[in-house]
N, CA, C and O atoms as a DFTB+ gen file, in Angstrom:
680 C
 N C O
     1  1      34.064     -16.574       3.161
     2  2      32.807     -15.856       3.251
     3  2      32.191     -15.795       1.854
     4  3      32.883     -15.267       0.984
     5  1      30.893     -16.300       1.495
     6  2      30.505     -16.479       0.204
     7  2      29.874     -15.208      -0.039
     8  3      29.156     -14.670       0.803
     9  1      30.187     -14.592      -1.452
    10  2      29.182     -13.491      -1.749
    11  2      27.536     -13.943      -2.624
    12  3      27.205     -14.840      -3.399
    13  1      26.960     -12.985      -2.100
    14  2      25.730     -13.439      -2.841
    15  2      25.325     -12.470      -3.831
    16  3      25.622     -11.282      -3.708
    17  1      24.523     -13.009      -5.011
    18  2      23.953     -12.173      -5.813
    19  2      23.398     -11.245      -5.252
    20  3      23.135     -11.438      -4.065
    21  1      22.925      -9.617      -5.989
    22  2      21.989      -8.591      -5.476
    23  2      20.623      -9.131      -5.352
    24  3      19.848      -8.832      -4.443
    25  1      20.313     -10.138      -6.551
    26  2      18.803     -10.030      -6.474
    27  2      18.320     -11.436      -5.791
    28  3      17.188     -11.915      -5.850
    29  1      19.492     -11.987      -5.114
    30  2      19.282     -12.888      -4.237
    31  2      19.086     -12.655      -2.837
    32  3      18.418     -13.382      -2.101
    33  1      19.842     -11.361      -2.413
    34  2      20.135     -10.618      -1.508
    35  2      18.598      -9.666      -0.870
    36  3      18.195      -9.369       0.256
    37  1      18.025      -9.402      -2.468
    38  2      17.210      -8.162      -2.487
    39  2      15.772      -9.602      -1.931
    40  3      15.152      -9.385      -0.890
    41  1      15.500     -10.723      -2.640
    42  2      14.906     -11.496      -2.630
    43  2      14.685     -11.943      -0.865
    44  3      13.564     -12.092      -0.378
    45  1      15.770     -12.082      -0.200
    46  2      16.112     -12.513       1.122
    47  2      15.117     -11.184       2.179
    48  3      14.142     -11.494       2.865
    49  1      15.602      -9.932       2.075
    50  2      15.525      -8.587       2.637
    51  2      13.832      -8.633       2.264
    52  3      13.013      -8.477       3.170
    53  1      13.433      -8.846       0.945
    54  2      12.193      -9.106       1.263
    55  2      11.716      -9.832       2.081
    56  3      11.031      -9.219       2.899
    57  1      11.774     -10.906       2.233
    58  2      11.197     -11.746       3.297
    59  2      11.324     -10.905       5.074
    60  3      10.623     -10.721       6.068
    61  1      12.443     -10.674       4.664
    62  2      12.339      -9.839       6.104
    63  2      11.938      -8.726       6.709
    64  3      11.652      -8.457       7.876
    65  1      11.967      -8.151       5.759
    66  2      11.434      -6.755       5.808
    67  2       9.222      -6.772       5.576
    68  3       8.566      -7.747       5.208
    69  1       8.727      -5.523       5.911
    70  2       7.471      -5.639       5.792
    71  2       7.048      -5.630       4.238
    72  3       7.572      -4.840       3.452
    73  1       5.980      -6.640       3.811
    74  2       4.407      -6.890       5.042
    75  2       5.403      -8.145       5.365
    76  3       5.687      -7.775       6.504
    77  1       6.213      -9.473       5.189
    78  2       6.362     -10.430       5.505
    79  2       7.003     -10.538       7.057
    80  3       6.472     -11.379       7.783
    81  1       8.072      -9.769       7.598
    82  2       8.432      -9.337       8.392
    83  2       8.853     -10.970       9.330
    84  3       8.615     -11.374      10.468
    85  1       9.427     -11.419       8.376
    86  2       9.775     -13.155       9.205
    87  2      11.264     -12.624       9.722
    88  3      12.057     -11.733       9.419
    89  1      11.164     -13.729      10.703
    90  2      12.314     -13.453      11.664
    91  2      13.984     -13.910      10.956
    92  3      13.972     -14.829      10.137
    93  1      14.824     -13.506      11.168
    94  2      15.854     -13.758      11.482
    95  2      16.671     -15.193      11.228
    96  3      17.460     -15.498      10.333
    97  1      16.297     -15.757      12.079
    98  2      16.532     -17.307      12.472
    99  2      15.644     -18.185      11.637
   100  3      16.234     -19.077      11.027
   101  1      14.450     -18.114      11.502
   102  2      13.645     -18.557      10.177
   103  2      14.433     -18.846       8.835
   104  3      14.815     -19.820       8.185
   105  1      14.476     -17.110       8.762
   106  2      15.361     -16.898       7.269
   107  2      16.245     -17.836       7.105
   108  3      16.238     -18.729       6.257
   109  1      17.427     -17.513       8.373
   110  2      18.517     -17.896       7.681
   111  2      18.591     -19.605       7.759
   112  3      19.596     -20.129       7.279
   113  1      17.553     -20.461       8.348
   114  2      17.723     -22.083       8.409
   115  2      17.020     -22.173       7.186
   116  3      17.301     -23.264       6.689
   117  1      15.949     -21.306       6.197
   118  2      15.405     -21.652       4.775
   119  2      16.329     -21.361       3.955
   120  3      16.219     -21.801       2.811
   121  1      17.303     -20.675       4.252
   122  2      17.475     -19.817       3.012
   123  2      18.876     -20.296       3.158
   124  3      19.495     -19.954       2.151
   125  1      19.823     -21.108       4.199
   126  2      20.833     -21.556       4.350
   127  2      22.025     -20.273       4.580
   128  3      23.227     -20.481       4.410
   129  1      21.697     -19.494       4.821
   130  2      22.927     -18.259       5.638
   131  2      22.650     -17.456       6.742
   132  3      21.529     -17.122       7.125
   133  1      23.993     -17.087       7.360
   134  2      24.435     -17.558       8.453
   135  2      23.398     -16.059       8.713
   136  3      23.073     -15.172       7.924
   137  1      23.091     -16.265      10.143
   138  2      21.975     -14.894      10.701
   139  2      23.171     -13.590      10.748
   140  3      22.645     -12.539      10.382
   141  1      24.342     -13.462      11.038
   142  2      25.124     -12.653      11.390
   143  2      25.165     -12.082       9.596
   144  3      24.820     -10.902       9.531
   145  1      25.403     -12.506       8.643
   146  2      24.894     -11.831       7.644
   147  2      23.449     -11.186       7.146
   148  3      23.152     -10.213       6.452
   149  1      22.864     -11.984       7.690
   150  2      21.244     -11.563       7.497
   151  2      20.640      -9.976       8.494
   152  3      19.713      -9.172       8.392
   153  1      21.743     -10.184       9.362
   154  2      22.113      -8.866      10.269
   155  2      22.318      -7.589       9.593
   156  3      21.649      -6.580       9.369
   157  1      23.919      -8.166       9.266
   158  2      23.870      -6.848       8.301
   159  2      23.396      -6.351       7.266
   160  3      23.230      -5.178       6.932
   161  1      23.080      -7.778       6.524
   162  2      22.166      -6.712       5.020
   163  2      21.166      -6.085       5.915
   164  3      20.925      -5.029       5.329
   165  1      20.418      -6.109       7.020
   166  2      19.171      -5.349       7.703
   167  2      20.122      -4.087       7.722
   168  3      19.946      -3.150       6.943
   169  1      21.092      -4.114       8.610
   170  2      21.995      -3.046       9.221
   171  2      22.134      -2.000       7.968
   172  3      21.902      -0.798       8.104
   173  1      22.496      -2.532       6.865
   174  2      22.928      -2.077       5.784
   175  2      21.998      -1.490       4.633
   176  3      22.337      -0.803       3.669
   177  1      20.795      -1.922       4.977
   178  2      19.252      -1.805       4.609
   179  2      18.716      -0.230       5.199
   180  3      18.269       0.757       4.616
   181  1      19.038      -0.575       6.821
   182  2      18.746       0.480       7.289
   183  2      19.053       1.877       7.322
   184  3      18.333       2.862       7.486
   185  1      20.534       1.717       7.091
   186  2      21.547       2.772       6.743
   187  2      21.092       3.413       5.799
   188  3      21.064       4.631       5.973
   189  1      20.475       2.781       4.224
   190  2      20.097       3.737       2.872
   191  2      19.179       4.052       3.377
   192  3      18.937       4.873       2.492
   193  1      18.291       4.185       4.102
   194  2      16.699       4.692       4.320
   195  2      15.440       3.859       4.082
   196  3      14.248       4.164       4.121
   197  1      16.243       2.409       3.754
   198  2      14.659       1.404       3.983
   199  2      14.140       1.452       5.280
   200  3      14.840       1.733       6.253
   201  1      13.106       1.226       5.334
   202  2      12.412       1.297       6.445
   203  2      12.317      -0.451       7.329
   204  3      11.514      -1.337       7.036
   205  1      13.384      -0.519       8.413
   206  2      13.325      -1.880       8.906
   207  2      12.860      -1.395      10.135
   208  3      13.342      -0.493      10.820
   209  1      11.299      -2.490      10.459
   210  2      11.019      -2.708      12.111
   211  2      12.080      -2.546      13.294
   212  3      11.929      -1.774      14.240
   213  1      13.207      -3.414      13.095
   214  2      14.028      -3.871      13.940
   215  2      13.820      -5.080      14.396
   216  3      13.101      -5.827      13.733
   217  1      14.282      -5.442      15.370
   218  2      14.259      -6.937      16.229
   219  2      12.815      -7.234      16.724
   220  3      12.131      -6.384      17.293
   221  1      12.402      -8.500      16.467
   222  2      11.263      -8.754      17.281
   223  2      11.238      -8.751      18.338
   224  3      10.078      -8.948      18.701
   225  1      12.276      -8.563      19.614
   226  2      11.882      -8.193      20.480
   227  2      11.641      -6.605      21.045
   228  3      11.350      -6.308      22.204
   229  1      11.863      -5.560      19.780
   230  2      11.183      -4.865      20.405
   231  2      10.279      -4.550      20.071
   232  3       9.814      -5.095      19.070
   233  1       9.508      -3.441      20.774
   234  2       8.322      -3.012      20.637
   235  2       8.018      -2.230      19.644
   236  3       8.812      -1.375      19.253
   237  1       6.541      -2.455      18.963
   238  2       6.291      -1.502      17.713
   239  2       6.605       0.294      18.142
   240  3       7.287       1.139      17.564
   241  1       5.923       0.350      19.166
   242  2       6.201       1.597      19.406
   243  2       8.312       2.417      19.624
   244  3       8.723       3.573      19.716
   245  1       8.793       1.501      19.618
   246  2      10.386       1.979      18.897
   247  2      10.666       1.817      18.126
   248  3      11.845       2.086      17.899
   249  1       9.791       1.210      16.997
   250  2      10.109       1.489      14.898
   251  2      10.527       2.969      14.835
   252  3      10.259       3.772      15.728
   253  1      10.911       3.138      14.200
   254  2      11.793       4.344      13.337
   255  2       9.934       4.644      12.500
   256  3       9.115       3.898      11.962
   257  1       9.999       6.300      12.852
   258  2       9.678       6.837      12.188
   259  2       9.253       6.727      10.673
   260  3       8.202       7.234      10.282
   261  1      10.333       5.870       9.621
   262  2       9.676       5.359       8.440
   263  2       9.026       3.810       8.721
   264  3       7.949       3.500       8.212
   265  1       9.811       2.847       9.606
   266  2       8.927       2.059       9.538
   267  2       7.411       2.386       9.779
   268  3       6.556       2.176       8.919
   269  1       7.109       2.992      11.191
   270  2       5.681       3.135      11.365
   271  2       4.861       3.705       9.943
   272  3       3.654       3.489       9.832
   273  1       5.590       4.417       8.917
   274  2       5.129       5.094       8.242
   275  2       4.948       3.749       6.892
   276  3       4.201       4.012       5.950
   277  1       5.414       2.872       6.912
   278  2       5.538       1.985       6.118
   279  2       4.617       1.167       6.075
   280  3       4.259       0.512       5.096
   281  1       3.912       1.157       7.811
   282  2       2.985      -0.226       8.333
   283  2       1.906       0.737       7.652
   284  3       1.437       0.193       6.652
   285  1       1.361       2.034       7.899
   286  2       0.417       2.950       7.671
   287  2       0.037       2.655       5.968
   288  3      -0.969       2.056       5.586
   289  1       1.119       3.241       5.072
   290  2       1.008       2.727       4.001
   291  2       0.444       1.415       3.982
   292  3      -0.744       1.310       3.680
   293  1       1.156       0.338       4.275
   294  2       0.720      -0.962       3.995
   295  2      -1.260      -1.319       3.754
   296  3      -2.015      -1.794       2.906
   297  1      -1.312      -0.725       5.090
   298  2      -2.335      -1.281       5.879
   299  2      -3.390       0.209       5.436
   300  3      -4.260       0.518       6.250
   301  1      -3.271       0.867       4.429
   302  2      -4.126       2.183       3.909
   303  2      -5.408       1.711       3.246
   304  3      -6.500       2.240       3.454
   305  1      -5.171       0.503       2.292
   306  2      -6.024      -0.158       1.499
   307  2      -6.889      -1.191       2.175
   308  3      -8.042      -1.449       1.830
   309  1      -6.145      -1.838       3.300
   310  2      -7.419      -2.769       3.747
   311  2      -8.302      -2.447       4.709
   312  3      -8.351      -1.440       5.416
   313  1      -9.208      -3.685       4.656
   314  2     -10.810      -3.036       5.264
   315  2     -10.242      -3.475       6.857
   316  3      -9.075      -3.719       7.165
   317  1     -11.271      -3.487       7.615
   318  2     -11.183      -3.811       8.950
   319  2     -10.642      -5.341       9.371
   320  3      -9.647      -5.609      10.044
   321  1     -11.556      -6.209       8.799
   322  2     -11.057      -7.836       9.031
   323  2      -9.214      -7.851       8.368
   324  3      -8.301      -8.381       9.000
   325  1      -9.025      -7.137       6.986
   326  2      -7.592      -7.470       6.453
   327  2      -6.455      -6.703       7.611
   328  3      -5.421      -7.059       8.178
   329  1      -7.079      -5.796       7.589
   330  2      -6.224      -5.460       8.947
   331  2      -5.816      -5.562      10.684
   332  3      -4.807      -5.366      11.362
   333  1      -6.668      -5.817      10.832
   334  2      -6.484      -7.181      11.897
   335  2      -5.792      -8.417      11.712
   336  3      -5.096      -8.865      12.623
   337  1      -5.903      -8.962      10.715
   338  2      -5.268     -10.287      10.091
   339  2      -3.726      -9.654      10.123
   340  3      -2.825     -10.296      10.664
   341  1      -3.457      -8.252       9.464
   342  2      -1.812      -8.103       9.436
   343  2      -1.439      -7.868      10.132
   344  3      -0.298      -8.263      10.369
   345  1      -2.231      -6.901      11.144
   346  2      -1.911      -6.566      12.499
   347  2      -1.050      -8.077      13.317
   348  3       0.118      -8.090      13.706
   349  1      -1.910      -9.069      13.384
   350  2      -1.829      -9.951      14.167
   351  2      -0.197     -10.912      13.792
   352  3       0.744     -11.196      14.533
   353  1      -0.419     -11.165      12.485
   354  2       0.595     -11.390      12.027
   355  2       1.939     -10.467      11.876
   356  3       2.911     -10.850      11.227
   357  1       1.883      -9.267      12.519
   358  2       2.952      -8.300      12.613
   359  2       3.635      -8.095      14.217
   360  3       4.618      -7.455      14.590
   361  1       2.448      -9.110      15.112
   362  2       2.394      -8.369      16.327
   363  2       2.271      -7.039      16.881
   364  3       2.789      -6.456      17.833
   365  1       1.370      -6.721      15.931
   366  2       0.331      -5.311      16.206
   367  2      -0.639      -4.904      16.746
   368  3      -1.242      -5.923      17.081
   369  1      -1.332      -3.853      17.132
   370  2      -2.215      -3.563      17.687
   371  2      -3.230      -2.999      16.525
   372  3      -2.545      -2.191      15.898
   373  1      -4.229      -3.034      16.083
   374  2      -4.841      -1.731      14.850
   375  2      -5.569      -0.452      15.573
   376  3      -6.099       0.296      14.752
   377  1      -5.694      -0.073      16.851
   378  2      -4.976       0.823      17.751
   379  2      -3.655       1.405      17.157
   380  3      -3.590       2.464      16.532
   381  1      -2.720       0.662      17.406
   382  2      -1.559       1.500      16.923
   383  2      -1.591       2.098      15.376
   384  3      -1.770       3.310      15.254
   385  1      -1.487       1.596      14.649
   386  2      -1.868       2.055      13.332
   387  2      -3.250       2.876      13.125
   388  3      -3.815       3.080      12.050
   389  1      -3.454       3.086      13.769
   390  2      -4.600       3.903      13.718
   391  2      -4.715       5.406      14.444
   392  3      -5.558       6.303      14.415
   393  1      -3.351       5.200      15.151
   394  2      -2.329       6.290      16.238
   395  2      -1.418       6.992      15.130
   396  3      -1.385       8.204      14.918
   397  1      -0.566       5.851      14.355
   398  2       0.323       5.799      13.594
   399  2      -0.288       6.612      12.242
   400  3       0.474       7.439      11.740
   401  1      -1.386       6.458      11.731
   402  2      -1.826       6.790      10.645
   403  2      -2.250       8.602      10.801
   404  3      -1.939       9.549      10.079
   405  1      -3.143       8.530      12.171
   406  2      -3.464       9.889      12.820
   407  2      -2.218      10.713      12.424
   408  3      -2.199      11.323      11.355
   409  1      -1.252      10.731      13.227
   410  2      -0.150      11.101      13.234
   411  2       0.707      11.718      12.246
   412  3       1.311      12.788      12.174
   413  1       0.569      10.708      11.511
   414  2       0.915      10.823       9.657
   415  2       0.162      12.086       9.305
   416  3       0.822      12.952       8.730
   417  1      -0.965      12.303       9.527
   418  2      -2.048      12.938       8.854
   419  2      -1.819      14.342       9.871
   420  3      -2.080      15.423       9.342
   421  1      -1.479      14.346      10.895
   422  2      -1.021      15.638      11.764
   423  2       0.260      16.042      11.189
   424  3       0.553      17.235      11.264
   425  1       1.017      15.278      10.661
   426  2       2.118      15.549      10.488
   427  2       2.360      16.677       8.861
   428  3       2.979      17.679       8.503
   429  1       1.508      15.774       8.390
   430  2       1.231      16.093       6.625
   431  2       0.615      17.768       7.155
   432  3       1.235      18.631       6.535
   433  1      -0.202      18.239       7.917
   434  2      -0.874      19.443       8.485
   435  2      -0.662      20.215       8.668
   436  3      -1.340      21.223       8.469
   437  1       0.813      20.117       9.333
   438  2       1.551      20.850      10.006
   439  2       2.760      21.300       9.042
   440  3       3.444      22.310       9.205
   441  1       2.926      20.104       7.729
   442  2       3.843      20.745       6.964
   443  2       3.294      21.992       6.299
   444  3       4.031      22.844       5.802
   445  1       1.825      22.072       6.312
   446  2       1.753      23.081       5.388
   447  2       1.860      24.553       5.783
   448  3       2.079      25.536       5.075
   449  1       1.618      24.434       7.286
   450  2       2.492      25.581       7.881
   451  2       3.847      26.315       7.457
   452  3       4.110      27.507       7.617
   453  1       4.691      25.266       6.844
   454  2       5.906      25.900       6.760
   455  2       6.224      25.871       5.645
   456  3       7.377      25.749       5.232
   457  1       4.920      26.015       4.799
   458  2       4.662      27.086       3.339
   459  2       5.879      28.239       3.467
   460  3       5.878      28.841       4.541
   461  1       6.863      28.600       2.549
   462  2       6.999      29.613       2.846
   463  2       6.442      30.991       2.622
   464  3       7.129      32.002       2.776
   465  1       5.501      31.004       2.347
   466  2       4.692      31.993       1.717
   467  2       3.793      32.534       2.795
   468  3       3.610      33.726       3.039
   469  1       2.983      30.975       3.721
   470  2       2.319      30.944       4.979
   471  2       3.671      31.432       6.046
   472  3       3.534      32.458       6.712
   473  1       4.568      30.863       6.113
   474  2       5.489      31.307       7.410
   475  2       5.824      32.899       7.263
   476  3       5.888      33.532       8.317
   477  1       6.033      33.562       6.090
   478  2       6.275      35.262       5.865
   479  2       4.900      35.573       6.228
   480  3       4.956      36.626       6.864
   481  1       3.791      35.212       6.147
   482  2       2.479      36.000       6.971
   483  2       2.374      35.471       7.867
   484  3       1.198      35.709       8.144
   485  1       2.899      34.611       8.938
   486  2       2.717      34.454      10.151
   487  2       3.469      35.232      10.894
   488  3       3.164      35.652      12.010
   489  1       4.817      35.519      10.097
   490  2       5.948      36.431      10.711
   491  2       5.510      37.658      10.875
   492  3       5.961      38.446      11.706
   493  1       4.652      37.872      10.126
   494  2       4.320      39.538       9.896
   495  2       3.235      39.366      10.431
   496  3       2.912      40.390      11.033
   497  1       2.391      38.458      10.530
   498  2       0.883      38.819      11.675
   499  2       1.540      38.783      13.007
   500  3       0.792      39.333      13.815
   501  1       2.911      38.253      13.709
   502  2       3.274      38.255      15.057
   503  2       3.819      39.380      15.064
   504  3       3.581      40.009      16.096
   505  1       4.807      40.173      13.930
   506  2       4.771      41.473      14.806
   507  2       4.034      42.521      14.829
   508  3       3.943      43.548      15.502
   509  1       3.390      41.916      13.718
   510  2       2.096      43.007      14.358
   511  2       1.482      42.869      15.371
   512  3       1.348      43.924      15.993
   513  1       0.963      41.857      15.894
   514  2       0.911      41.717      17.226
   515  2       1.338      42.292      18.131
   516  3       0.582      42.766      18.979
   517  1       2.968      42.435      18.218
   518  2       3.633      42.722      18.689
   519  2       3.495      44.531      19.153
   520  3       3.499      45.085      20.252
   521  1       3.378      45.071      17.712
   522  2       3.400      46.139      17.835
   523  2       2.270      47.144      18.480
   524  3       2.377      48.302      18.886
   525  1       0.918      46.070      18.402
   526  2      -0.640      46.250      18.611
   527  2      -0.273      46.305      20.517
   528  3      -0.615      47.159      21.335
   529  1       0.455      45.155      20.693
   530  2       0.596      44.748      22.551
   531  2       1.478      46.093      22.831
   532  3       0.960      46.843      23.659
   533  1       2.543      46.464      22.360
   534  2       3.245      48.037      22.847
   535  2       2.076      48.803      22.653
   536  3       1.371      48.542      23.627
   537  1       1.545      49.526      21.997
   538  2       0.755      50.072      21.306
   539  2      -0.484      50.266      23.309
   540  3      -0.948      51.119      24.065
   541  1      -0.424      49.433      23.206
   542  2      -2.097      48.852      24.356
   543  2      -1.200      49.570      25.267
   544  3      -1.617      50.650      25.684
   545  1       0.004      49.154      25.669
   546  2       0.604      49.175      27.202
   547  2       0.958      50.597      26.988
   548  3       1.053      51.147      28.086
   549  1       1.169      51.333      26.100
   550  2       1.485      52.893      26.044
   551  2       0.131      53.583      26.696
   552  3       0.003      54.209      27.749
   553  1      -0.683      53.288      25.833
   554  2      -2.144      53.161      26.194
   555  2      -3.190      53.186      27.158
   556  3      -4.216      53.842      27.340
   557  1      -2.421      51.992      27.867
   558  2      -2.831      51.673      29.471
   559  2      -1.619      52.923      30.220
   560  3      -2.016      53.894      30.864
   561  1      -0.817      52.762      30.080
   562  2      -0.143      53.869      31.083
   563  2      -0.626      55.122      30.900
   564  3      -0.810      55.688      31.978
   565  1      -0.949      55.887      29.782
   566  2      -1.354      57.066      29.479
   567  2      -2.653      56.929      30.097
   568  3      -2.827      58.115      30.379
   569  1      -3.790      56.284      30.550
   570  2      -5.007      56.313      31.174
   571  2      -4.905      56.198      32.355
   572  3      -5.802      56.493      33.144
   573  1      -3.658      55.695      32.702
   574  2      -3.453      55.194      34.270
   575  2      -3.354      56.912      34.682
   576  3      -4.124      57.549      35.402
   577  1      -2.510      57.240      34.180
   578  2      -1.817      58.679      34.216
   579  2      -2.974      59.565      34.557
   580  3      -3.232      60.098      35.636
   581  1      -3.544      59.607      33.550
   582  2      -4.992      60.758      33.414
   583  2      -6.042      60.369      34.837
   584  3      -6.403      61.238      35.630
   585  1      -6.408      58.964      34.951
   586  2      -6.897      58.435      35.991
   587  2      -6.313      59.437      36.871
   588  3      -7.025      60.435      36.984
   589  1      -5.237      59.461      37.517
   590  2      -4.215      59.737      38.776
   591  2      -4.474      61.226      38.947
   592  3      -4.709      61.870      39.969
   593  1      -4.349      61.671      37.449
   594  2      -4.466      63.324      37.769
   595  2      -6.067      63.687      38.094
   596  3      -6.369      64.654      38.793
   597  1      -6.882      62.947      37.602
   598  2      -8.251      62.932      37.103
   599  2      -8.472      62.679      39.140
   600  3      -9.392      63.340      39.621
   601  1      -7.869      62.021      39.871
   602  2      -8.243      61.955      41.177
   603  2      -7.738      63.267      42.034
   604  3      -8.450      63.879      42.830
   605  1      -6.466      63.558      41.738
   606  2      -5.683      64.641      42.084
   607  2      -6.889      65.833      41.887
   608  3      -7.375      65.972      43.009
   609  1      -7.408      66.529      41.164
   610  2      -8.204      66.994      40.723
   611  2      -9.168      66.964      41.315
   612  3      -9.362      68.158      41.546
   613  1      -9.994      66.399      41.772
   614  2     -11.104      65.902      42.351
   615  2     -10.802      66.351      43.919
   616  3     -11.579      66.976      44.641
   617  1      -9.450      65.865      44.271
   618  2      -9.620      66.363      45.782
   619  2      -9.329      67.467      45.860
   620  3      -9.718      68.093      46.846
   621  1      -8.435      68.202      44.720
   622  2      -8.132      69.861      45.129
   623  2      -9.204      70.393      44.704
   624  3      -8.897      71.538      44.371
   625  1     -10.585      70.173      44.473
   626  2     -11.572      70.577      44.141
   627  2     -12.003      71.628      45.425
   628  3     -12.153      72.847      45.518
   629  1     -12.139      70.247      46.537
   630  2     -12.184      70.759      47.688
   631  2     -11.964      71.821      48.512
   632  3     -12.657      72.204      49.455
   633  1     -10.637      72.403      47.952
   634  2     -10.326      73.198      48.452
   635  2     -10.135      74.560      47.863
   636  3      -9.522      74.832      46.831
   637  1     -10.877      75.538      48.841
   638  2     -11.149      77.420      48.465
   639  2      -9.767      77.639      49.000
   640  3      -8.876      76.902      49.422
   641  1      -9.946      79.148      48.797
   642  2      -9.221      80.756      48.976
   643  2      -9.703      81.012      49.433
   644  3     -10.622      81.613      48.878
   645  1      -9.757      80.950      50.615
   646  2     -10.249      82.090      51.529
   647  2      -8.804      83.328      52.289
   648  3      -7.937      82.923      53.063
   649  1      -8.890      84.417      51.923
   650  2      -7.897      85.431      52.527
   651  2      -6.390      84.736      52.035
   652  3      -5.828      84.646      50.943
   653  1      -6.208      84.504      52.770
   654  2      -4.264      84.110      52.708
   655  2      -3.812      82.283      52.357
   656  3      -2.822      81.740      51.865
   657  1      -5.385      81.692      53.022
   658  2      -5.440      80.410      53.392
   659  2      -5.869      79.159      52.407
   660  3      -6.888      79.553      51.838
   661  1      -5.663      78.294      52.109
   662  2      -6.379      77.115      51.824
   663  2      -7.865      76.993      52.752
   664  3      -7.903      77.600      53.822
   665  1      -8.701      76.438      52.441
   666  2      -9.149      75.638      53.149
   667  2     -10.303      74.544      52.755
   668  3     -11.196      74.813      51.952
   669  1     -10.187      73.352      53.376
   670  2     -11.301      71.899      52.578
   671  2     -12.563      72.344      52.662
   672  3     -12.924      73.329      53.306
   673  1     -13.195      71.678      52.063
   674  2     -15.022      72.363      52.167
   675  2     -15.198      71.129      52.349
   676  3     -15.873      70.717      51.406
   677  1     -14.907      70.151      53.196
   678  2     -15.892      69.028      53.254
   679  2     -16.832      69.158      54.823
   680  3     -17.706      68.333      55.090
């Protein structure tokens, strides 16, 4: 099993990896080694946190999370025609990257939510909330209450003393 230099290695992984994103089997009949190595430096690529597509047969939409984030980058600087051109040559959609990029940008949005500075006043505006919603329902029952007597009231209105007796005046 022959070893290869790093920056022969690193040289190879480029080609395969994005924007060039050539296949596999390509590589390894230019570059004269065997695909089952060209495997694992990907495998092994992938493991540190480079960002690899995966196999051309699958679909963009099952890239890993950094790849998609990689095509976004890539494709940040060009105009409409350059991106179509990479698209095409990536087997892309610019639809997708344009999903992909959205996304990115929801994502970046949402981190700032979990400011911790923003998350201690969100914590404390929900229980206050919290305490505002008890607060109401004490509130509502105590009116319900008064309501009830407030009817009670109303019908014993109705009714006199006469001698020993009750009686309705309606």
């Amino acid at each position: 099993m022959p070893r290869y230099p790093e920056d022969r290695k690193a040289a190879v992984l480029g080609k395969l990896l994005p924007p060039h994103n050539r296949s596999v089997p390509e590589i390894a009949k230019t570059e004269g080694i065997s695909e089952a190595t060209l495997y694992n430096w990907l495998k092994q690529a992938r493991q540190q946190g480079v960002p690899v597509p995966g196999s051309l047969n699958n679909s963009p939409e099952d890239w890993s999370g950094e790849a998609k984030f990689a095509v976004v980058i890539e494709t940040a600087p060009l105009n409409a025609s350059e991106l179509s051109e990479y698209c095409r040559a990536k087997g892309l959609y610019p639809e997708q990257v344009a999903r992909w990029r959205q996304a990115c940008i929801e994502g970046a949005a949402t981190q700032e939510n979990r400011d911790p500075v923003v998350v201690g006043q969100l914590k404390a505006a929900k229980q206050q909330i919290r305490s505002l919603e008890k607060d109401l329902r004490r509130k509502e029952k105590a009116l319900a209450e008064s309501a009830a007597l407030l009817a009670v009231t109303i019908n014993c209105i109705g009714l006199f003393w006469c001698g020993r007796h009750y009686f309705y005046s309606k």
